[in-house]
C-alpha positions as CSV (number, residue, x, y, z in Angstrom):
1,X,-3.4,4.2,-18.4
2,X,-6.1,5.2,-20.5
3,X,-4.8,3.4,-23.9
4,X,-4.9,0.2,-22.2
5,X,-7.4,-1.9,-21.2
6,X,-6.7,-4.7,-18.5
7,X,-8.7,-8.4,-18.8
8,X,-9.5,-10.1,-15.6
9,X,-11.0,-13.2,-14.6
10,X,-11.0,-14.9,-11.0
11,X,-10.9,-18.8,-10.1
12,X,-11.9,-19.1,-6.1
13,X,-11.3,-22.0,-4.5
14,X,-13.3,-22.3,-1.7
15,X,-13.4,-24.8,1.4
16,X,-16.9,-26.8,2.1
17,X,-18.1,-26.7,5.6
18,X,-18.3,-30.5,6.0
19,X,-17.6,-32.2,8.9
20,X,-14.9,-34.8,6.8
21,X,-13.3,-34.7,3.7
22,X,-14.4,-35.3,0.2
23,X,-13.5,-38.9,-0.5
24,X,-13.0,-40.3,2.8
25,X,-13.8,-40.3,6.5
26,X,-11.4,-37.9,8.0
27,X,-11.9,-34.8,9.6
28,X,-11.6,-31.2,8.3
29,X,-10.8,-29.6,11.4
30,X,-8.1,-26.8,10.8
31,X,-5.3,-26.5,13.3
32,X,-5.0,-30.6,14.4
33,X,-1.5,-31.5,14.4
34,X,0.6,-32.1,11.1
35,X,-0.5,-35.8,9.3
36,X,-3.3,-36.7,12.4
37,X,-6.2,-36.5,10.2
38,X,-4.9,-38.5,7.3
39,X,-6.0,-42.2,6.2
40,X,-4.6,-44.7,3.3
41,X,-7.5,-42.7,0.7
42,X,-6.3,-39.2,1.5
43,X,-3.0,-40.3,1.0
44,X,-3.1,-42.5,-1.7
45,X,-1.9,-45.6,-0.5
46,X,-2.7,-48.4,-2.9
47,X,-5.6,-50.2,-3.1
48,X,-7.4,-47.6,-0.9
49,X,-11.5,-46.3,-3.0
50,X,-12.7,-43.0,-2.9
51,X,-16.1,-42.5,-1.7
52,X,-17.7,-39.3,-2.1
53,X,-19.2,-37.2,0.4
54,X,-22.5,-36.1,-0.5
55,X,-22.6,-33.7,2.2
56,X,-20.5,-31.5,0.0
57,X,-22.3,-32.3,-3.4
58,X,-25.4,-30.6,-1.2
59,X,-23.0,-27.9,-0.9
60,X,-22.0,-27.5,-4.1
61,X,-25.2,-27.2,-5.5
62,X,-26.0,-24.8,-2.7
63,X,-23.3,-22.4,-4.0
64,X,-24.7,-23.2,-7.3
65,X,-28.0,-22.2,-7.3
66,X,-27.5,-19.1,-4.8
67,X,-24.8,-18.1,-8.0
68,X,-27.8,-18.5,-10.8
69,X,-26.2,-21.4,-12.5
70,X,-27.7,-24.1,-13.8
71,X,-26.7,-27.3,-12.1
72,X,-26.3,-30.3,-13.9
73,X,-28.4,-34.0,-13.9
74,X,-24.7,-35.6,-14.6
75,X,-21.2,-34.6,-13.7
76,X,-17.9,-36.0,-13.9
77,X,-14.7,-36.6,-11.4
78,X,-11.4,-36.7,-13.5
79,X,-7.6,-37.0,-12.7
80,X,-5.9,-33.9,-12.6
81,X,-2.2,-35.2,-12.8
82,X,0.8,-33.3,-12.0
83,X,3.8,-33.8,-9.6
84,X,4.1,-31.8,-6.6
85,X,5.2,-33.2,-3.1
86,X,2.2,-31.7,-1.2
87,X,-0.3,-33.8,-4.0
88,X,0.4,-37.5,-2.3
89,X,-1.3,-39.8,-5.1
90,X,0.4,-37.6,-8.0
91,X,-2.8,-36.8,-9.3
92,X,-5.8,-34.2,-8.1
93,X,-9.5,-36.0,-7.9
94,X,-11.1,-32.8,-10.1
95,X,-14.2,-32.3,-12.4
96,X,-12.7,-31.0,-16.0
97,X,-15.3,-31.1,-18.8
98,X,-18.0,-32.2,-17.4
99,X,-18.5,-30.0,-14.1
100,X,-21.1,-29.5,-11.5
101,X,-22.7,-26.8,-13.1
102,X,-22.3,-23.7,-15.7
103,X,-23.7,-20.4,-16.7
104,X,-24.4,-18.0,-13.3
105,X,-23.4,-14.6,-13.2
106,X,-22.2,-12.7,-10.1
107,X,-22.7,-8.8,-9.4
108,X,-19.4,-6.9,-8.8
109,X,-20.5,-5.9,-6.1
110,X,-23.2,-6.2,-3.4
111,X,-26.7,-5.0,-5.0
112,X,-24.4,-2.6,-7.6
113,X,-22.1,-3.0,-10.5
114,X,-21.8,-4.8,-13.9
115,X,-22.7,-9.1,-14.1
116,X,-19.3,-10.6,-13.7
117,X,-20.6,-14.2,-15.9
118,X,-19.5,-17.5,-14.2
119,X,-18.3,-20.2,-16.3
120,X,-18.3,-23.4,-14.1
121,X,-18.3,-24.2,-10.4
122,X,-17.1,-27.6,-10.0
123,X,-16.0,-30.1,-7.3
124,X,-12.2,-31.1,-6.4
125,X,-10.7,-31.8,-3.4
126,X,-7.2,-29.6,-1.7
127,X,-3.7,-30.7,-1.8
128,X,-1.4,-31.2,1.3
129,X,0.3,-28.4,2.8
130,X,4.4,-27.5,2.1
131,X,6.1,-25.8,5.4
132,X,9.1,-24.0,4.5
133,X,9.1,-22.1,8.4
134,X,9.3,-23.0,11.8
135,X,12.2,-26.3,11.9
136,X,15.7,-25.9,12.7
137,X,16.3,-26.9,9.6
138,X,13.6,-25.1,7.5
139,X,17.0,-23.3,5.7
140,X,17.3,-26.8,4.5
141,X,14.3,-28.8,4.5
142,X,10.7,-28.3,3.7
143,X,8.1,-30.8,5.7
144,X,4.7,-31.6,4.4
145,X,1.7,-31.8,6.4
146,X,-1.4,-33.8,4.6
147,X,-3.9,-33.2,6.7
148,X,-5.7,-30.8,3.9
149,X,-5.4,-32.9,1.7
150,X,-8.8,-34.6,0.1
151,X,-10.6,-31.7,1.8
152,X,-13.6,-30.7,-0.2
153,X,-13.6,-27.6,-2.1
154,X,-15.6,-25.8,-4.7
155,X,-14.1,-23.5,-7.9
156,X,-16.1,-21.0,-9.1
157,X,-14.6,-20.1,-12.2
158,X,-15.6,-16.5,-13.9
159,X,-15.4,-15.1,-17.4
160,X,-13.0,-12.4,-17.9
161,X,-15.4,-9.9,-17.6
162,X,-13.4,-7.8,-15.0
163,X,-11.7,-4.3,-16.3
164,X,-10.2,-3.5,-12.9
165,X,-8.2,-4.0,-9.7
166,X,-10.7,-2.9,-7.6
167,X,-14.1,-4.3,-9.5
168,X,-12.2,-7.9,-9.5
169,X,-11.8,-7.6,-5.2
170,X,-15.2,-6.2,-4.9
171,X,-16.5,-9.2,-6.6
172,X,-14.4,-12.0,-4.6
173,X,-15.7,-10.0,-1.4
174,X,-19.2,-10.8,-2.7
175,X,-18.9,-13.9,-3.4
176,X,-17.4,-14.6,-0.1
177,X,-20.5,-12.5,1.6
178,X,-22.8,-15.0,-0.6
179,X,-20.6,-18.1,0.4
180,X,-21.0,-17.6,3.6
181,X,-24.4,-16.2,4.0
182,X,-25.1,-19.7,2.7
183,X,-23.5,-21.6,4.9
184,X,-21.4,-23.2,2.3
185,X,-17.9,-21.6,3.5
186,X,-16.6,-20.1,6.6
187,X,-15.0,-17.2,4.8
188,X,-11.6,-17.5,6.8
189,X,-9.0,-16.4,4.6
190,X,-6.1,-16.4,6.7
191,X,-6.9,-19.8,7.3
192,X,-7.0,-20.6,3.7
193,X,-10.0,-22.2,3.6
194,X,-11.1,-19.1,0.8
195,X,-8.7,-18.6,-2.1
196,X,-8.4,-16.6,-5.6
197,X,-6.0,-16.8,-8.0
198,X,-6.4,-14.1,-10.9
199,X,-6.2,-14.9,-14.3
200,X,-5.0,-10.5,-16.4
201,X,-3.7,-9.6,-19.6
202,X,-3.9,-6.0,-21.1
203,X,-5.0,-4.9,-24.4
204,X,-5.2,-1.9,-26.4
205,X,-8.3,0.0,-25.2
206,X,-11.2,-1.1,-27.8
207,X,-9.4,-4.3,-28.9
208,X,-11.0,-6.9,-29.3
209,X,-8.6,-9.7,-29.3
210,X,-7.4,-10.9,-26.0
211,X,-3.4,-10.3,-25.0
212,X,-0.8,-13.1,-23.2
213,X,-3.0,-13.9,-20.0
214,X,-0.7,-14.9,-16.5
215,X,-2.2,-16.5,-13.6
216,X,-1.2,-14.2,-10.1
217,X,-1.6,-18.0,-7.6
218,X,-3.2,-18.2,-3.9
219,X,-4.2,-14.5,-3.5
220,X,-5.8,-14.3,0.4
221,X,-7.1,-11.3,1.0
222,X,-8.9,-8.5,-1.2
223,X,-6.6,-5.8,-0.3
224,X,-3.6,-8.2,-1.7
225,X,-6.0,-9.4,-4.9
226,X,-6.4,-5.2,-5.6
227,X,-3.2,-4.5,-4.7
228,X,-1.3,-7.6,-7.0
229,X,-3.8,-7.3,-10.2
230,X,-2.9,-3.1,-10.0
231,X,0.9,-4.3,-10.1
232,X,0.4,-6.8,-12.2
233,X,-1.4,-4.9,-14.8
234,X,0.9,-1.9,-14.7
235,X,4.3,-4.8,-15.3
236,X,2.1,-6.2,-18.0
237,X,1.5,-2.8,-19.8
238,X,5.5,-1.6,-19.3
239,X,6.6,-4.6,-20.7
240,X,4.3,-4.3,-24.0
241,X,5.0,-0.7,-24.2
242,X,8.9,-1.5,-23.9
243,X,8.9,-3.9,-26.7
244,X,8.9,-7.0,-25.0
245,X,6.3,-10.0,-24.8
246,X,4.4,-11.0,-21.7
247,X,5.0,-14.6,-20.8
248,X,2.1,-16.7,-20.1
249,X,3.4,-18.3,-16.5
250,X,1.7,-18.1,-12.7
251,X,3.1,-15.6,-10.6
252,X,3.3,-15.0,-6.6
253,X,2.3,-11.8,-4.7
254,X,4.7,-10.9,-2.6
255,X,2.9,-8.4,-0.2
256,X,6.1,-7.2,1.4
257,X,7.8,-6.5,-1.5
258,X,4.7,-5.3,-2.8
259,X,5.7,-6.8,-6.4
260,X,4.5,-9.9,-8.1
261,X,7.1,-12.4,-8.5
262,X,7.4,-15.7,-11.4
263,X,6.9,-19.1,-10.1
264,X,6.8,-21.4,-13.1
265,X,5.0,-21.0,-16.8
266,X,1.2,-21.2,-17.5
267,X,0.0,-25.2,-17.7
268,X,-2.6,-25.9,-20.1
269,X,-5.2,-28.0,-19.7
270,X,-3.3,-30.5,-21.8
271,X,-0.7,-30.7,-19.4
272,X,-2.4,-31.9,-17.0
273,X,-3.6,-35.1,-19.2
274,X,-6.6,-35.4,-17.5
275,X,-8.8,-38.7,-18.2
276,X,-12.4,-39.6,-16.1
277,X,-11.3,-41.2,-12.7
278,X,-11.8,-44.9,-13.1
279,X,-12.8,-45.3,-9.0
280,X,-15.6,-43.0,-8.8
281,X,-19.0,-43.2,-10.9
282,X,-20.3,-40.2,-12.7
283,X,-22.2,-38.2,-9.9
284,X,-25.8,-38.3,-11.2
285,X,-27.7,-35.0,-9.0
286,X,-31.0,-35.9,-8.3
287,X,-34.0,-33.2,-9.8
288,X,-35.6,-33.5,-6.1
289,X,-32.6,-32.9,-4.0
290,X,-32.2,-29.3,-6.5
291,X,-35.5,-28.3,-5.6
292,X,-35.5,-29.4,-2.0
293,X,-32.0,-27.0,-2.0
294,X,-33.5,-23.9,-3.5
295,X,-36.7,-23.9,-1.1
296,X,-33.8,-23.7,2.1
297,X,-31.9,-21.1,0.2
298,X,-31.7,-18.0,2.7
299,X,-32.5,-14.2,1.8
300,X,-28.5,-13.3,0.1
301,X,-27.1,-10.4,0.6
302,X,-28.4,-8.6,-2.6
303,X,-32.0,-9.2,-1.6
304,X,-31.6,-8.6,2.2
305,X,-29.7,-5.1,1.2
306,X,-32.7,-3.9,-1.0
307,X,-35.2,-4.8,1.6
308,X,-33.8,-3.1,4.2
309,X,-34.2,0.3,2.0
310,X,-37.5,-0.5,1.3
311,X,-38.4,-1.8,4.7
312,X,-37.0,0.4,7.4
313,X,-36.1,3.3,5.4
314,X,-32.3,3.1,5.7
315,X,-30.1,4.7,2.4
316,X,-28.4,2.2,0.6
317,X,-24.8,2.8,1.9
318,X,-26.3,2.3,5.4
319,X,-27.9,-0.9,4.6
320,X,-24.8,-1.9,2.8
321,X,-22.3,-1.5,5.6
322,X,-25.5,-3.8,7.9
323,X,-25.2,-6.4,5.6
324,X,-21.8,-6.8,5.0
325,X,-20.8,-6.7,8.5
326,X,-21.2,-10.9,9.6
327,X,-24.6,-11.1,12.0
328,X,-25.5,-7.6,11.8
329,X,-28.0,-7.8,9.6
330,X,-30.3,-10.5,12.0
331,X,-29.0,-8.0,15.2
332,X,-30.6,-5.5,13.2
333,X,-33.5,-6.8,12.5
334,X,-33.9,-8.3,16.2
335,X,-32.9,-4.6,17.7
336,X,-35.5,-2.9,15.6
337,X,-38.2,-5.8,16.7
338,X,-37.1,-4.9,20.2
339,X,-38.4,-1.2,19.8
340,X,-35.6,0.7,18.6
341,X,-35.5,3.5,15.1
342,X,-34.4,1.8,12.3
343,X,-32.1,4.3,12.0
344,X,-30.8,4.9,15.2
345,X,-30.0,0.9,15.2
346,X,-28.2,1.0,12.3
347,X,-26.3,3.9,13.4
348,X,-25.9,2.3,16.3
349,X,-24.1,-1.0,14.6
350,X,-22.4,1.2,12.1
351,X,-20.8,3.1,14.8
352,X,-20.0,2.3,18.3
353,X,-20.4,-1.7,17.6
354,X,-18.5,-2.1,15.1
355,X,-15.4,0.2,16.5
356,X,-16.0,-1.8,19.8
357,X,-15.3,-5.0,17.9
358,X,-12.7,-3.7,15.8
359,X,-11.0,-2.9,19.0
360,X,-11.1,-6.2,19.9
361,X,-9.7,-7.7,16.7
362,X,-13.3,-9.2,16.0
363,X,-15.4,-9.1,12.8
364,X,-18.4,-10.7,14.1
365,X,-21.6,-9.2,15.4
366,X,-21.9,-12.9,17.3
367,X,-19.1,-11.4,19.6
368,X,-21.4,-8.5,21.0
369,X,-22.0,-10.2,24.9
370,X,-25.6,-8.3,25.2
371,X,-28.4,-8.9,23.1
372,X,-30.6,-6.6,20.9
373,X,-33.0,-6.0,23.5
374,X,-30.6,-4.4,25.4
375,X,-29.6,-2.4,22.4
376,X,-32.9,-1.2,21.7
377,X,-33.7,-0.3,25.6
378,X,-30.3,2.2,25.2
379,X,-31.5,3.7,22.4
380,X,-35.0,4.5,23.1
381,X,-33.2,5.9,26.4
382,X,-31.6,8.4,23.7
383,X,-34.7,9.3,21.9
384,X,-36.4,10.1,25.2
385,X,-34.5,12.6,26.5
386,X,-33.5,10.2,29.4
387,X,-29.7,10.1,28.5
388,X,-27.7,12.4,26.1
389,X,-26.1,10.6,22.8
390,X,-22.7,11.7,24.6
391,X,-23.9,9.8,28.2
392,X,-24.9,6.9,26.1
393,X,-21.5,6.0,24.9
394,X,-19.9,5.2,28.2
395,X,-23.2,3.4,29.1
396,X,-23.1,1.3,26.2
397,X,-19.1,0.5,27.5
398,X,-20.6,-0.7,30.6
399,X,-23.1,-2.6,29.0
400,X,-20.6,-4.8,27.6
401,X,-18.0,-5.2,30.7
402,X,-21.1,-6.2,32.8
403,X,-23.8,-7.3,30.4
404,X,-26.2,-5.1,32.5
405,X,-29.2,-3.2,31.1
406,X,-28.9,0.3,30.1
407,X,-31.4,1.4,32.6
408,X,-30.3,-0.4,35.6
409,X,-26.7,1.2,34.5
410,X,-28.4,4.9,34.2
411,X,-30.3,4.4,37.7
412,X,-27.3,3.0,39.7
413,X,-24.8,5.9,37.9
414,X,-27.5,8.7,38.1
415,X,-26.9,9.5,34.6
416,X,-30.2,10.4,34.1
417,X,-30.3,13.3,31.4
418,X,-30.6,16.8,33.1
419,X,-33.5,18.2,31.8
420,X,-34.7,21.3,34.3
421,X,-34.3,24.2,33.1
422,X,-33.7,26.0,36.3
423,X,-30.5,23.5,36.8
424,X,-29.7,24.2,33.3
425,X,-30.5,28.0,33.7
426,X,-28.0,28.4,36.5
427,X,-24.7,26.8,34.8
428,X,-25.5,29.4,31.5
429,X,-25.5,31.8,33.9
430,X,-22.3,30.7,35.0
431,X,-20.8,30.1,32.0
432,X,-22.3,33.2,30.4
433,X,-20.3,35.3,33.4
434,X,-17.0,33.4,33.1
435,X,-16.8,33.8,29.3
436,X,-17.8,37.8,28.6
437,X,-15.3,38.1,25.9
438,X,-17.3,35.1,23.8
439,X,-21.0,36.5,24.7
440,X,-19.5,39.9,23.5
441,X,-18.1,38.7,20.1
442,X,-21.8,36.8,19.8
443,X,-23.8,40.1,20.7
444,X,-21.4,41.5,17.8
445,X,-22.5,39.4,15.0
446,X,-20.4,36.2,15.7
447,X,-23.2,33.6,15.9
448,X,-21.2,30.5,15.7
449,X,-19.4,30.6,19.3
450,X,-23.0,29.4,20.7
451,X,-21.6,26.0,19.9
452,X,-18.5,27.1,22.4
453,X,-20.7,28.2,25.0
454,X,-23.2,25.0,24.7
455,X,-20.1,22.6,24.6
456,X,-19.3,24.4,28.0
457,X,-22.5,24.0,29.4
458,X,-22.4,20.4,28.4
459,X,-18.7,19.9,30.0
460,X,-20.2,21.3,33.8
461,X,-23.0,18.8,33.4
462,X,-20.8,16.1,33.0
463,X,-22.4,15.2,29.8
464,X,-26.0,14.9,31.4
465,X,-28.0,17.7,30.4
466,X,-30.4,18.0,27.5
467,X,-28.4,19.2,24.4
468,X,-31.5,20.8,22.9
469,X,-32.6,22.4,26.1
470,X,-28.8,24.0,26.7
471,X,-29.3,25.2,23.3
472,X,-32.4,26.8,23.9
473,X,-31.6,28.3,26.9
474,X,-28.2,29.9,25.9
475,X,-29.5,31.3,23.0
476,X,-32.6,32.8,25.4
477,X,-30.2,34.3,27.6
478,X,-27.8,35.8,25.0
479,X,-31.2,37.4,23.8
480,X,-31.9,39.0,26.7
């Protein structure tokens, strides 16, 4: 609605990739069974001391760093308090006014878009888990499994510098790319181990003064962050246009329904009386361990994005679709090494790799069971004549049943690429004679139907001969 403007900022919780959890010594391993990886700290049974993981402060000022922020000499762990029966000690272990670190900025999108500002990314660790499904009495009851809770997490918390639906999931997918090109977060949504709630309120187009803001909570997936804030935005406006008031209060996306749905009001900060936890000194971050972090930082997906267009020529949506795809960008790289056109690799990856793993319900490059060698030895195959792009495909099937090469493949099949043009010159012929009414309406003007004639060639060479030559050769004959 062009008179409106909507106001969007994201908070995204994200799991650390530590091996145990933030205050204590049990493991972070999802899928254990229910209250196995719990202890007297995680659950807060008395007299048990946090002790903090500094595994996950290493993290944390990985994420930091990689998000342009400037990490901070001293931080602070406060109580977050509020009652809930999947928060065991009644209180959250959090950072609150004096975080990890301040100021980054984020593009909305990879290499493209607006700076989406970052106003804190600080440490906390996860609640329990409520299960409402899956008991005989779940109508009834709802159990509680604790084995989340103390895991570490990071939030990166943005300014409300987002104006869209769409620019706010373009920038949680970036962040996630930048998370877990790092190696700071796995990236599993469904898992939950990658969150967002989404802070919106609508204004007036050119106002400057911000409207009633509500919280949509636990948002895990982009399509259902785009999909929620474009609801949410749309309610908001209605609602002001009606006459009423928006109410400041945290909201659920219900993806079935398709409709965002209240859960409770807004808390303030104030309602969460939060005071500097009295077991846990202030976490003082060593100069020397920020420096000895940014020399391991890796080449993010930004950088690795622009290099590839510089590098090996590729436009940017090519080299976009490479680097968002997890492990394709090193495949790439390794494929090319190998011997391969930059652009046929990527082409390659684009296409038949990554509808081969989306047939397979994977999203990893990791899962391919050959390795870029073998890539590269198909496609230079291609680009010397030996096998036509069409032959290719079902080698390239074989490749990955057997994990054979693509020449011992070709020589065992004889799938070498036709390339006489006598053998070629006699199925024209043939196809020439069986379709007179097509070589007639060609002879009279209609040059298109070569592509008819070709395609049949093709077809009684079982895919093997040379495109370019069958071309050629029709085109001779229908000359003559």
């Amino acid at each position: 609605m062009p008179d409106w403007e909507s106001v969007i900022g994201l908070e995204i919780h994200a799991q650390l990739l530590t091996e145990t959890k933030l205050f204590c010594g049990c493991r972070t391993t999802f899928g254990a069974a229910p209250n196995t990886a719990v202890c007297p700290t995680c659950l807060g049974l008395p007299g048990a001391l946090p002790v903090l993981n500094g595994a996950a402060v290493e993290l944390g000022v990985r994420a930091a760093l990689a998000l342009h922020c400037v990490v901070h000499a001293e931080s602070v762990f406060s109580r977050k308090n509020y009652f809930y029966p999947d928060l065991p000690k009644g209180y959250q272990i959090s950072q609150y006014d004096k975080p990890l670190a301040t100021g980054g900025w984020v593009a909305a999108a990879a290499g493209a878009g607006p700076r989406v500002g970052i106003t804190r990314i600080h440490l906390e660790e996860d609640a329990g888990k409520s299960l409402h499904h899956g008991f005989p009495d779940s109508a009834r009851a709802t159990y509680l499994d604790y084995n989340r809770s103390g895991v570490p997490l990071i939030e990166i918390v943005t300014e409300p510098d987002l104006r869209s639906a769409a620019d706010a999931a373009a920038t949680f997918a970036h962040v996630r790319e930048v998370l877990v090109a790092l190696g700071v977060n796995d990236g599993n949504m469904e898992e939950g181990s990658l969150r967002c709630d989404a802070n919106v309120s609508v204004r007036p187009a050119g106002a400057a003064a911000l409207g009633t803001k509500t919280e949509v909570k636990n948002v895990n997936s982009f399509r259902f962050l785009e999909q929620a804030l474009a609801f949410e935005i749309t309610r908001q406006i209605d609602v002001v246009t009606g006459g009423g008031r928006v109410v400041q209060e945290t909201r659920h996306w219900d993806s079935a329904a398709g409709v965002t749905v209240s859960m409770r009001g807004k808390e303030e900060a104030n309602d969460y009386r939060y005071f500097p936890e009295p077991d846990l000194m202030p976490l003082v971050v060593d100069p020397a361990l920020v420096e000895r972090v940014r020399a391991s930082l890796p080449e993010l997906p930004e950088a690795r994005k622009a290099r590839f267009v510089a590098a090996y020529g590729l436009s940017d949506y090519d080299a976009d679709v490479i680097v968002r795809l997890p492990g394709a960008a090193a495949y790439f790289e390794a494929t090319v090494a190998a011997g391969a056109a930059p652009k046929a690799a990527g082409n390659w990856l684009q296409g038949e790799v990554r509808r081969k793993l989306k047939s397979l319900d994977a999203d990893d490059v990791a899962a391919v069971p050959f390795g870029p060698a073998k890539l590269a030895e198909l496609i230079q195959l291609v680009e010397a004549g030996v096998v036509s792009s069409t032959v290719a495909k079902d080698v390239f099937e074989t490749m990955w049943t057997t994990g054979q090469s693509a020449r011992a493949i070709v020589d065992a099949g004889g799938l070498a690429q036709m390339s006489d043009e006598g053998a070629i010159g006699a199925l024209v012929d043939a196809t020439l004679a069986a379709h007179p009414d097509v070589v007639a309406q060609y002879r009279a003007g209609k040059k298109n139907v070569i592509g008819f004639l070709v395609g049949q060639v093709m077809e009684q060479s079982s895919g093997k001969a040379d495109p370019k030559r069958v071309a050629a050769v029709v085109t001779k004959a229908l000359s003559a």
